[in-house]
C-alpha positions in Angstrom: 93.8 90.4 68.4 94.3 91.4 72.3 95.5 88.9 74.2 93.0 88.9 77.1 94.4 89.2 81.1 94.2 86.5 83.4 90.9 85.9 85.0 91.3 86.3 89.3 88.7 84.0 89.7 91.2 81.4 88.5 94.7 83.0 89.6 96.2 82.3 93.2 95.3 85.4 94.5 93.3 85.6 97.6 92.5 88.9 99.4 93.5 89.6 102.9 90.6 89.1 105.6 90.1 92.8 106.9 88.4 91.9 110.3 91.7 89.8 110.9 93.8 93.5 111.0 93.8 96.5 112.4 93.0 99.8 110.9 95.5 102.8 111.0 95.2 106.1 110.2 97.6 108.0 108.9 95.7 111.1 107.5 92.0 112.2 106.6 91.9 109.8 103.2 95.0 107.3 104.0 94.7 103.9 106.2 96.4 100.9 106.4 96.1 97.9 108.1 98.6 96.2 109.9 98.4 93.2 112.2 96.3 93.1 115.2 99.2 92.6 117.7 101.7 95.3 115.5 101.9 98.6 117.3 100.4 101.3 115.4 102.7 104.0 116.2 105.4 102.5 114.6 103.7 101.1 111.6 102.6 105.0 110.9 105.7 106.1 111.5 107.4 103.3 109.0 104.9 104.8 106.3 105.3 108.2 106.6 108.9 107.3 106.5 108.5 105.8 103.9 106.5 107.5 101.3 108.8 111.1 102.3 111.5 109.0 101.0 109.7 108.8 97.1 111.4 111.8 94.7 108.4 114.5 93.6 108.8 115.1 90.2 
């Protein structure tokens, strides 16, 4: 038999409150959301940063 996953309804996960953050937009189909008092250049520039850094293979 399959051992079956773990149901989230009964984990410890709970999912971050979007109208809590603040939406940035990196490119036409990437955002993320940082804090509401974060600056937003710098959280772009942190992820540009650092998915550049990942190897292509």
């Amino acid at each position: 038999m399959i051992p079956h996953k773990q149901n989230f309804a009964k984990s410890n996960f709970k999912s971050p409150d979007i109208s809590q953050l603040k939406a940035v937009i990196i490119d036409h189909r990437t955002t993320i959301y940082i804090a509401l008092d974060a600056d937003s250049e710098e959280a772009r520039e942190k992820y540009l940063l650092r998915t550049s850094n990942r190897l292509v293979k």
